[in-house]
MARDOTOR-116487 format. One line per 4 residues: number of its first residue (from 0); for each residue x, y, z of N, C-alpha, C. Coordinates in nm, 2 decimals. Layout:
BEGIN
NUM) X/Y/Z/X/Y/Z/X/Y/Z; ...
This chain:
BEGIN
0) -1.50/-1.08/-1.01/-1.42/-1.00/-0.91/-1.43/-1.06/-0.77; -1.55/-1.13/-0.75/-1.56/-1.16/-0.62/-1.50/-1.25/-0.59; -1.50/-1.36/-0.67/-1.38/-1.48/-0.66/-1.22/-1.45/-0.70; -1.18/-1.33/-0.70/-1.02/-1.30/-0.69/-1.03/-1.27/-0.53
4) -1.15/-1.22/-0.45/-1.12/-1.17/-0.34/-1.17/-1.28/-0.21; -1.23/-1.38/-0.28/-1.22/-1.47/-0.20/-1.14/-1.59/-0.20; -1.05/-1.58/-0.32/-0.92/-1.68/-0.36/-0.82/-1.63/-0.20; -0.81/-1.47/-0.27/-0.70/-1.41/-0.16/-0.73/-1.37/-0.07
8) -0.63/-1.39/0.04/-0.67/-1.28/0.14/-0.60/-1.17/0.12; -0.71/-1.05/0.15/-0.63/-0.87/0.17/-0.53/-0.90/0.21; -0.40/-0.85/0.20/-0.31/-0.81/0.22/-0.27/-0.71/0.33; -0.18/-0.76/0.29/-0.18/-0.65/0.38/-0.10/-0.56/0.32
12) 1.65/0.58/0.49/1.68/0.67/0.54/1.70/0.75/0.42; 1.66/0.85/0.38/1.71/0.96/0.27/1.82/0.87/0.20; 1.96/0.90/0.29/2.07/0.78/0.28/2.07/0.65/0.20; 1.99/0.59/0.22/1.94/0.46/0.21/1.91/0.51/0.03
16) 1.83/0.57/0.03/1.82/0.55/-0.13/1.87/0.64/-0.25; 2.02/0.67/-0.17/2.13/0.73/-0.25/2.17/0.59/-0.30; 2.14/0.52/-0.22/2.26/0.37/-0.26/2.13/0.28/-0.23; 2.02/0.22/-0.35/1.94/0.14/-0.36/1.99/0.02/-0.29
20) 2.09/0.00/-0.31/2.14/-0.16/-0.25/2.10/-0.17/-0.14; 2.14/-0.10/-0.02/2.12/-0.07/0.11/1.97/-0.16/0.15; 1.86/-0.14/0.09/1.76/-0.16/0.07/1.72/-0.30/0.05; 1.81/-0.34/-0.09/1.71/-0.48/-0.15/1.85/-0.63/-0.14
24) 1.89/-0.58/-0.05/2.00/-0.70/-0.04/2.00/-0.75/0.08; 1.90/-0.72/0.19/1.85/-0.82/0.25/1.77/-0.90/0.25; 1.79/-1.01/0.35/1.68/-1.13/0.33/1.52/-1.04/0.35; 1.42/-1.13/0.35/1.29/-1.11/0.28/1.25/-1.13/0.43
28) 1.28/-1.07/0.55/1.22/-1.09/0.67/1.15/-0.98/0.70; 1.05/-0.95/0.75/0.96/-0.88/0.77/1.04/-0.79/0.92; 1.04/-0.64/0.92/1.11/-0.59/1.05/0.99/-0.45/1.09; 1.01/-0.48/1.18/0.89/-0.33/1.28/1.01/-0.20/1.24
32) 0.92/-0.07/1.22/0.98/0.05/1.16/1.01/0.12/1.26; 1.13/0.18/1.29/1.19/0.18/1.37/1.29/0.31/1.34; 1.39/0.38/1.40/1.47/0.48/1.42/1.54/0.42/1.27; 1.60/0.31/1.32/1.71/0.24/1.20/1.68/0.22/1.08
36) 1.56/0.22/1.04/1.48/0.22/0.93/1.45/0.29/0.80; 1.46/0.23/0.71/1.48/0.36/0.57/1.36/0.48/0.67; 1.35/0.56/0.70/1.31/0.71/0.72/1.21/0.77/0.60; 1.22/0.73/0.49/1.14/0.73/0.38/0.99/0.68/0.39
40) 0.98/0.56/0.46/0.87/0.48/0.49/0.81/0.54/0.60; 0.84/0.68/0.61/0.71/0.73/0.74/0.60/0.85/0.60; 0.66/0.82/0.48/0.51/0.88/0.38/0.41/0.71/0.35; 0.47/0.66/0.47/0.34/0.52/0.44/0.25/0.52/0.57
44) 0.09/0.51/0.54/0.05/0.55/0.65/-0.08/0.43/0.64; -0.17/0.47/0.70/-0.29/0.40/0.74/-0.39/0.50/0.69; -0.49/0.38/0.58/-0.62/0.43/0.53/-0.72/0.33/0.60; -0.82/0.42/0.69/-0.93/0.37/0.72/-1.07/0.42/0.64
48) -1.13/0.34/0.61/-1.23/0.37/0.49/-1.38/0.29/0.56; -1.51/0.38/0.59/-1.62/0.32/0.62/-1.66/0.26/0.50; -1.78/0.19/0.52/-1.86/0.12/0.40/-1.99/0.02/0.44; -2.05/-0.04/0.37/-2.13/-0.14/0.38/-2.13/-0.25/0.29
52) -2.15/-0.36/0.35/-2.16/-0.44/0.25/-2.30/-0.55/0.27; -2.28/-0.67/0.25/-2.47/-0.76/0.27/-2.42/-0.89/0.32; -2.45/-0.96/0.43/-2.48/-1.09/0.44/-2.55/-1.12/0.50; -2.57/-1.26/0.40/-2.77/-1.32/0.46/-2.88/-1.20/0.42
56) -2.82/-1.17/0.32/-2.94/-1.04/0.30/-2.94/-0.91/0.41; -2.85/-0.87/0.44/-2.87/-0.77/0.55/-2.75/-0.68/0.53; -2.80/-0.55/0.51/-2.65/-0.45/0.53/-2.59/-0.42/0.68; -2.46/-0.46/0.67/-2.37/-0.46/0.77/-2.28/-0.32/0.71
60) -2.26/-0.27/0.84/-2.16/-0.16/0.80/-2.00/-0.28/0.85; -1.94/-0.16/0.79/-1.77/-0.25/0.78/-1.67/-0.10/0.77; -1.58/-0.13/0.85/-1.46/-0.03/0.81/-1.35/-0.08/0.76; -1.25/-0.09/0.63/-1.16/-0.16/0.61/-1.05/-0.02/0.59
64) -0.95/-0.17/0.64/-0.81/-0.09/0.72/-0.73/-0.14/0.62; -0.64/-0.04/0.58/-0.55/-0.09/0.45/-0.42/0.03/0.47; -0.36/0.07/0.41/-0.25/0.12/0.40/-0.27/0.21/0.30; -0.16/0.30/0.26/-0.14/0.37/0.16/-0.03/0.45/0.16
68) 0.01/0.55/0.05/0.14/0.62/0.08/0.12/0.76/0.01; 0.17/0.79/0.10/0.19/0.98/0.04/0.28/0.98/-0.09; 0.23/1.04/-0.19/0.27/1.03/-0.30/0.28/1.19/-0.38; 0.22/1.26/-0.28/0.25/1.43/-0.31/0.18/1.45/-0.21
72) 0.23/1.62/-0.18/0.13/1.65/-0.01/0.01/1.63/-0.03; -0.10/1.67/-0.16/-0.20/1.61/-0.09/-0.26/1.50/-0.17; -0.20/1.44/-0.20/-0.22/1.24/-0.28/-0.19/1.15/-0.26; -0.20/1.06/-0.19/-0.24/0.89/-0.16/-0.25/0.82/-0.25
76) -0.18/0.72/-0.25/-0.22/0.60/-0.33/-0.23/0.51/-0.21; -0.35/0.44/-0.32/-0.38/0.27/-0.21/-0.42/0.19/-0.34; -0.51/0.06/-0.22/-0.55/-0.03/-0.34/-0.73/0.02/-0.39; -0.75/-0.04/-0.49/-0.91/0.02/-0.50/-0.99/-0.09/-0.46
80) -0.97/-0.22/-0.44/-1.03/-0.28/-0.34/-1.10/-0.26/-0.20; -0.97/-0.12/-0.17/-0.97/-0.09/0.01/-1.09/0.01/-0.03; -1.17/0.09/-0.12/-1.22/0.13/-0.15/-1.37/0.07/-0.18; -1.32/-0.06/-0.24/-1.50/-0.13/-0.33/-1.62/-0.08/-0.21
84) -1.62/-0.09/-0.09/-1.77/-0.09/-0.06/-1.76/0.07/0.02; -1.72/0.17/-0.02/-1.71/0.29/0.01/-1.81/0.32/-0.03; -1.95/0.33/0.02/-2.08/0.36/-0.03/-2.12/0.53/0.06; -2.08/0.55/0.16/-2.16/0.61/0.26/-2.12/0.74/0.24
88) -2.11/0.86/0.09/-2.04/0.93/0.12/-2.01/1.04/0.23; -2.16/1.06/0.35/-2.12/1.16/0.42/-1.99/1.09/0.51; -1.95/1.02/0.51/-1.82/1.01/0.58/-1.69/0.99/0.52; -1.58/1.05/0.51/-1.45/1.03/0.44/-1.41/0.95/0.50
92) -1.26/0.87/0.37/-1.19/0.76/0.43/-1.06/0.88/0.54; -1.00/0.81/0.58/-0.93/0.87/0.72/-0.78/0.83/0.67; -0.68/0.91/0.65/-0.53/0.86/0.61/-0.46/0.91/0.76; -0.41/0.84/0.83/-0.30/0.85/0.92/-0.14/0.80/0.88
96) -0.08/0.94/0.93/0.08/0.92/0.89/0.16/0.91/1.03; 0.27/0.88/1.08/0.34/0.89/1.18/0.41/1.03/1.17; 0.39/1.07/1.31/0.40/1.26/1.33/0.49/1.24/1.44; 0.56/1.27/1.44/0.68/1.30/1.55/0.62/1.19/1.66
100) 0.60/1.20/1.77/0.58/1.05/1.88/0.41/0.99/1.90; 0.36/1.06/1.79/0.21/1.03/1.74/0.15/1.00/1.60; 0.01/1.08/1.59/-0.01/1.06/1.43/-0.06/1.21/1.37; -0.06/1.24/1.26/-0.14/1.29/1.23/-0.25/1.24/1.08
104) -0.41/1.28/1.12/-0.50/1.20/1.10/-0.57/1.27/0.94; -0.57/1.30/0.77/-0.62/1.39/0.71/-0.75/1.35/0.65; -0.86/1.39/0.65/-1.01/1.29/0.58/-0.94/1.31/0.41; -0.98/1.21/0.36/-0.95/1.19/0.19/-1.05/1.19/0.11
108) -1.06/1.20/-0.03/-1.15/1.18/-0.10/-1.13/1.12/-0.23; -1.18/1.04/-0.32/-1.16/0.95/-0.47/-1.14/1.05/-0.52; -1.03/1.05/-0.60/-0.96/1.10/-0.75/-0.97/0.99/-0.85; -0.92/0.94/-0.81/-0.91/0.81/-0.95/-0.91/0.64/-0.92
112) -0.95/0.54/-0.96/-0.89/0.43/-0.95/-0.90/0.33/-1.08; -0.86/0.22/-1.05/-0.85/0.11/-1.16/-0.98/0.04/-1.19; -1.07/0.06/-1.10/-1.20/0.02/-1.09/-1.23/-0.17/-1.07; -1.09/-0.26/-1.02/-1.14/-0.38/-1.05/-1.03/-0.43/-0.98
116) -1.02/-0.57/-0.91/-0.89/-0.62/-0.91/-0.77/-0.62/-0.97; -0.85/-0.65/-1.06/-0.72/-0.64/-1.24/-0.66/-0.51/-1.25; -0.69/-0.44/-1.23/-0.63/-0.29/-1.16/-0.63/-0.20/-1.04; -0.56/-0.27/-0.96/-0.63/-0.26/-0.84/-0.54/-0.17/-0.73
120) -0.56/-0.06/-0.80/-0.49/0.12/-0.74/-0.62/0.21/-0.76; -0.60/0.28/-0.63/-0.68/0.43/-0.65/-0.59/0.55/-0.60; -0.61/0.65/-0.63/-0.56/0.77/-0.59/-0.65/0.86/-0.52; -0.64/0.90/-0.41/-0.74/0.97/-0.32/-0.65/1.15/-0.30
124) -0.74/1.25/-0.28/-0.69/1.38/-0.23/-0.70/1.41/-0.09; -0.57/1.47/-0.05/-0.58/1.48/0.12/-0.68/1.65/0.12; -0.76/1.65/0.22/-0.86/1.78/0.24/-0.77/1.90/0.30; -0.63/1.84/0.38/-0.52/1.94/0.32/-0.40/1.84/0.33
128) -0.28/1.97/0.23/-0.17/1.87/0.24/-0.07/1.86/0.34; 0.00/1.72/0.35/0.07/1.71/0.43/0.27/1.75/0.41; 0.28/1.84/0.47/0.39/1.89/0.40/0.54/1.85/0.54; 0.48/1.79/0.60/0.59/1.76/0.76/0.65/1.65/0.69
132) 0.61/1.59/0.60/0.63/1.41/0.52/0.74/1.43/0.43; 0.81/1.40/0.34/0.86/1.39/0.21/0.76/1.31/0.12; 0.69/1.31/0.05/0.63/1.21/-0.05/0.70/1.10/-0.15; 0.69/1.00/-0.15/0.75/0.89/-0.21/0.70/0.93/-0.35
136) 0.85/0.92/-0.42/0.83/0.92/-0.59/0.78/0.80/-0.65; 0.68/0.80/-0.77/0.63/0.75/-0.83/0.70/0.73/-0.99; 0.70/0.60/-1.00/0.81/0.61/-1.18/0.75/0.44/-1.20; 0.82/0.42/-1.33/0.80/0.26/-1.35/0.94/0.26/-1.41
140) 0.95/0.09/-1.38/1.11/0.02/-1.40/1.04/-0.10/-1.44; 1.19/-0.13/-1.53/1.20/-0.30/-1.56/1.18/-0.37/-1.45; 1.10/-0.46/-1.46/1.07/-0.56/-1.35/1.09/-0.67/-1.37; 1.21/-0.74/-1.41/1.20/-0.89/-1.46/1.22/-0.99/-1.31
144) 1.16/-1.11/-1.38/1.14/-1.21/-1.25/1.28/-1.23/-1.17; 1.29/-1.21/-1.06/1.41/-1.23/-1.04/1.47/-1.09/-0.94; 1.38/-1.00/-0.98/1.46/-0.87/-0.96/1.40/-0.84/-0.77; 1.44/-0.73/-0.71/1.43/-0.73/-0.60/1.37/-0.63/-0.55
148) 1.26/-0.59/-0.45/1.18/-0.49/-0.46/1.17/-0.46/-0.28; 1.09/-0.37/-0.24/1.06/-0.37/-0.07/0.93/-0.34/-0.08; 0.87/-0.44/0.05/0.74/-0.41/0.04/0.72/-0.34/0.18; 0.64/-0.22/0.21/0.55/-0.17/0.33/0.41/-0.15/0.38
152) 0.37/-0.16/0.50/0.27/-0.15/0.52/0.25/-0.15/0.68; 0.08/-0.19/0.70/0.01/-0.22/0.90/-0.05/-0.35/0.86; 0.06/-0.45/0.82/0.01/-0.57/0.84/-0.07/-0.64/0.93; -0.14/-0.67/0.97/-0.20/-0.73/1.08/-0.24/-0.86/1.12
156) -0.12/-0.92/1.12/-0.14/-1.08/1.19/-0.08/-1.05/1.33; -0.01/-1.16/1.38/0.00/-1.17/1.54/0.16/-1.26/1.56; 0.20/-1.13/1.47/0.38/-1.18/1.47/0.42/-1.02/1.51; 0.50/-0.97/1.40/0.53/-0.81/1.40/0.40/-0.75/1.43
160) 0.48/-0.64/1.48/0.35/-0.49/1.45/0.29/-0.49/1.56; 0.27/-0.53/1.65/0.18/-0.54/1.79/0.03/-0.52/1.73; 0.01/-0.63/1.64/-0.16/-0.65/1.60/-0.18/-0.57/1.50; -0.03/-0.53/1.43/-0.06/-0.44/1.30/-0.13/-0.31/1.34
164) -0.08/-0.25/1.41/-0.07/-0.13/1.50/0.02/-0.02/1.44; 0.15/-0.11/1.39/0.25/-0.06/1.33/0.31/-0.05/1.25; 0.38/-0.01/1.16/0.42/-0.01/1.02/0.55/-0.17/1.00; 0.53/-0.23/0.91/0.66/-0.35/0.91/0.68/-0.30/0.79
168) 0.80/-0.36/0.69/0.84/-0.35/0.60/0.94/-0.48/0.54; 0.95/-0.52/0.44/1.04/-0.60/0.36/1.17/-0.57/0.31; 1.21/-0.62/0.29/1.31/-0.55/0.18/1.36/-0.70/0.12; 1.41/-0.71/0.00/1.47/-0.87/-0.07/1.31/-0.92/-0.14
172) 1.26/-0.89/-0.13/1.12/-0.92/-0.20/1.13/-0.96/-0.37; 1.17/-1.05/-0.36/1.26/-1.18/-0.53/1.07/-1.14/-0.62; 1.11/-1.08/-0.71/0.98/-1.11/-0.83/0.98/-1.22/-0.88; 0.85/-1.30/-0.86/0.89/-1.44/-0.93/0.78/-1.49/-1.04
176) 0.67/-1.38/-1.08/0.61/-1.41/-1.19/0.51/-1.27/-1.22; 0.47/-1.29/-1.36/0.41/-1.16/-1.40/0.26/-1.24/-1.49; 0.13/-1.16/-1.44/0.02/-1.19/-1.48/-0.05/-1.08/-1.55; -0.12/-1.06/-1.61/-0.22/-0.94/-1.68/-0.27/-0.85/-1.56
180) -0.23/-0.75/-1.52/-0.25/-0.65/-1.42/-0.21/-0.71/-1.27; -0.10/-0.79/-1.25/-0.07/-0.80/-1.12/0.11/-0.86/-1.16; 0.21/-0.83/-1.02/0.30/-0.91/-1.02/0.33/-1.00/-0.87; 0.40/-1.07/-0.89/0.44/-1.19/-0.75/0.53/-1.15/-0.70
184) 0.56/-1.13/-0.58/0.65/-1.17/-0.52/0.69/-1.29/-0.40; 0.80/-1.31/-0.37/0.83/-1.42/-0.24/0.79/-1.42/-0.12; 0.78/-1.29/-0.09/0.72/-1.19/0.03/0.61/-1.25/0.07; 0.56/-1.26/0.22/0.44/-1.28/0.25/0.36/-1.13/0.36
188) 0.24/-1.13/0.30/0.25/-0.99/0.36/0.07/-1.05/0.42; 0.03/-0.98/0.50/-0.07/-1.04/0.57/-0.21/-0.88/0.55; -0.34/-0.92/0.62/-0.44/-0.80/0.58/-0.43/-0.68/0.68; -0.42/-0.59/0.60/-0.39/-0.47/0.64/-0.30/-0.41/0.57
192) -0.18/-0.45/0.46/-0.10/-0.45/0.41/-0.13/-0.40/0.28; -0.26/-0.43/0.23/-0.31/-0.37/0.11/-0.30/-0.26/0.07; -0.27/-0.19/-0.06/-0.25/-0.05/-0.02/-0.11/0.02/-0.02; -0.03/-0.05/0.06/0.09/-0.06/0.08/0.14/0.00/-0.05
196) 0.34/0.04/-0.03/0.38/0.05/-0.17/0.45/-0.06/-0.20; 0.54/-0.07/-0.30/0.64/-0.15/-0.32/0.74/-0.07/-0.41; 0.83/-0.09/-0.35/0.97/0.01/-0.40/1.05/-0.08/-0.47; 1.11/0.00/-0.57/1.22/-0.05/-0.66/1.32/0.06/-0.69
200) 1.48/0.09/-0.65/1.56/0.17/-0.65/1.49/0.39/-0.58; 1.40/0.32/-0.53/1.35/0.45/-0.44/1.22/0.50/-0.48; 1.16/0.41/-0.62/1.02/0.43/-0.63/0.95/0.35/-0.60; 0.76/0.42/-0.60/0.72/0.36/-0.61/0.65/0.29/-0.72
204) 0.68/0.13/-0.73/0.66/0.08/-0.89/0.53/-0.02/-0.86; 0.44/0.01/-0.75/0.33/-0.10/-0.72/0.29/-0.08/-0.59; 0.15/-0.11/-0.63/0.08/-0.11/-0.47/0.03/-0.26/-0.45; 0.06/-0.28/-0.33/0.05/-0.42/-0.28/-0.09/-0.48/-0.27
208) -0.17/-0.59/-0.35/-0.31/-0.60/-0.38/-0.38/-0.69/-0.32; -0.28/-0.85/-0.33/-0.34/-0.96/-0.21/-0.20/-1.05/-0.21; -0.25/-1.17/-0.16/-0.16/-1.27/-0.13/-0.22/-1.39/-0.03; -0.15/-1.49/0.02/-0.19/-1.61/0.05/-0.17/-1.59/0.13
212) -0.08/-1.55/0.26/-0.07/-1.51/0.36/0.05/-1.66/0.43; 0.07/-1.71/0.30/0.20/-1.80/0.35/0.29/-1.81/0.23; 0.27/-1.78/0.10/0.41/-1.79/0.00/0.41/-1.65/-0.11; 0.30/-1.60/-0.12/0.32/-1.50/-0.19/0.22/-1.39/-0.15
216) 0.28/-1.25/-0.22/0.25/-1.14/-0.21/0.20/-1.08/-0.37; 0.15/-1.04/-0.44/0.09/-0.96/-0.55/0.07/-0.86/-0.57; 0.10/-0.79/-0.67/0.12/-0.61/-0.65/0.07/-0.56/-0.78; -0.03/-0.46/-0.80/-0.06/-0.39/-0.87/0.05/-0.31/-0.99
220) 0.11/-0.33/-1.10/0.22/-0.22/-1.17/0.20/-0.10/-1.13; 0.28/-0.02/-1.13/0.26/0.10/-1.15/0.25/0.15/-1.30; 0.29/0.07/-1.42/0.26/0.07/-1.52/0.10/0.11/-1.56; 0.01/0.04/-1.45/-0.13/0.09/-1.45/-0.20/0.18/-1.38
224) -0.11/0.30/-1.34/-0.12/0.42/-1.25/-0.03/0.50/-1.29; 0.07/0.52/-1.34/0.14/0.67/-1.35/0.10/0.73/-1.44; 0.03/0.74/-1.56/-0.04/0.80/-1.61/-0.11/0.92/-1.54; -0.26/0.84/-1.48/-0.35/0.88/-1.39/-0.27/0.98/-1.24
228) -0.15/0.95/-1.21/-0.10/1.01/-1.11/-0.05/1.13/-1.14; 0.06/1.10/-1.25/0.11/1.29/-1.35/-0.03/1.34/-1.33; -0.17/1.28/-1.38/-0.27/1.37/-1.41/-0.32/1.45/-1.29; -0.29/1.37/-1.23/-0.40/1.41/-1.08/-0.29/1.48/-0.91
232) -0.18/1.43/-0.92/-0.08/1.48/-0.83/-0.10/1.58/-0.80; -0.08/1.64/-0.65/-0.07/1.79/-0.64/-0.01/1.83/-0.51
């Protein structure tokens, strides 16, 4: 496991999806979320998650910042990566959503995950639900290489986002290969991005897992979560 995570680096309008096109027929440029912006992508928020981990023999605490999306008022999906050193349980991971000209902040707790890179989604419960949001639908679709998807998230390099502060998003995101529990895309998506969804005709069909941080992006199926989500959604 350790050497998939040190191969990659973390990752990072209503309207609009009456007519999917809208969406996936632009180029693959990364844009800050904005008034003009599918409106859909404000159930994509920010998961902060405490933890510890060891180096040189010493426990270091760590907070890792990843993304995730409202997927019913009170369920999240992320990556279960953003999760691996969640050791500390008196403290919950933290989901923030964008709330009219602020945030609003809900503590979460593990429902389910894939338990490994190779499945690399978890499902968390919000401690209450968020009902100001719409929640992004969850389904699976044919995904052949070639096909076109959008990716979102709080990327955090030192392009968009003012230090990944803020939500960017994709859209044109070309599938260009399929592995045993992960797919590619063209997209480059940077850390913080993890977690993220990836949409296909207005679902979501993948959570965004790692990438190189200069040609590709990798995404979790949703093939390996809708199951676990009908079960657990609420």
């Amino acid at each position: 496991m350790r050497h998939l995570i040190t191969a990659f680096f973390y990752s990072f309008t209503i309207s609009a999806l009456c007519h999917p096109a809208a969406l996936y027929t632009a180029s693959a440029e990364r844009e800050v979320f904005d008034a003009n912006s599918p409106q859909v992508l404000r159930a994509v928020g920010k998961l902060s998650v405490p933890g510890y981990d060891h180096v040189d023999g010493r426990r270091r605490f760590r907070e890792e910042n990843c993304s995730a999306s409202l997927v019913a008022p009170s369920t999240i999906l992320t990556a279960w990566h953003c999760l691996e050193h969640y050791t500390d349980l008196s403290r919950d991971p933290q989901f923030s959503l964008l709330h009219g000209s602020g945030t609003v902040t809900v503590a979460a707790t593990r429902l389910a995950d894939g338990g490994s890179m190779e499945a690399d989604w978890a499902l968390l419960r919000l401690a209450r639900p968020i009902r100001s949001v719409g929640p992004l639908p969850v389904g699976s679709a044919a995904m052949p290489d070639g096909a076109r998807v959008l990716l979102a998230g709080y990327a955090r390099d030192r392009g968009l986002g003012e230090g990944g502060e803020r939500l960017t998003w994709q859209a044109g995101c070309r599938l260009t290969d399929h592995k045993p529990g992960r797919v590619g895309t063209d997209c480059v998506t940077y850390k913080g991005a993890s977690g993220g969804p990836v949409l296909l005709d207005g679902r979501v069909v993948g959570v965004i897992s790692a990438g190189d941080s200069q040609q590709r992006t990798y995404f979790a199926p949703s093939t390996r979560f809708v199951s676990p989500f009908r079960l657990h959604a609420r």
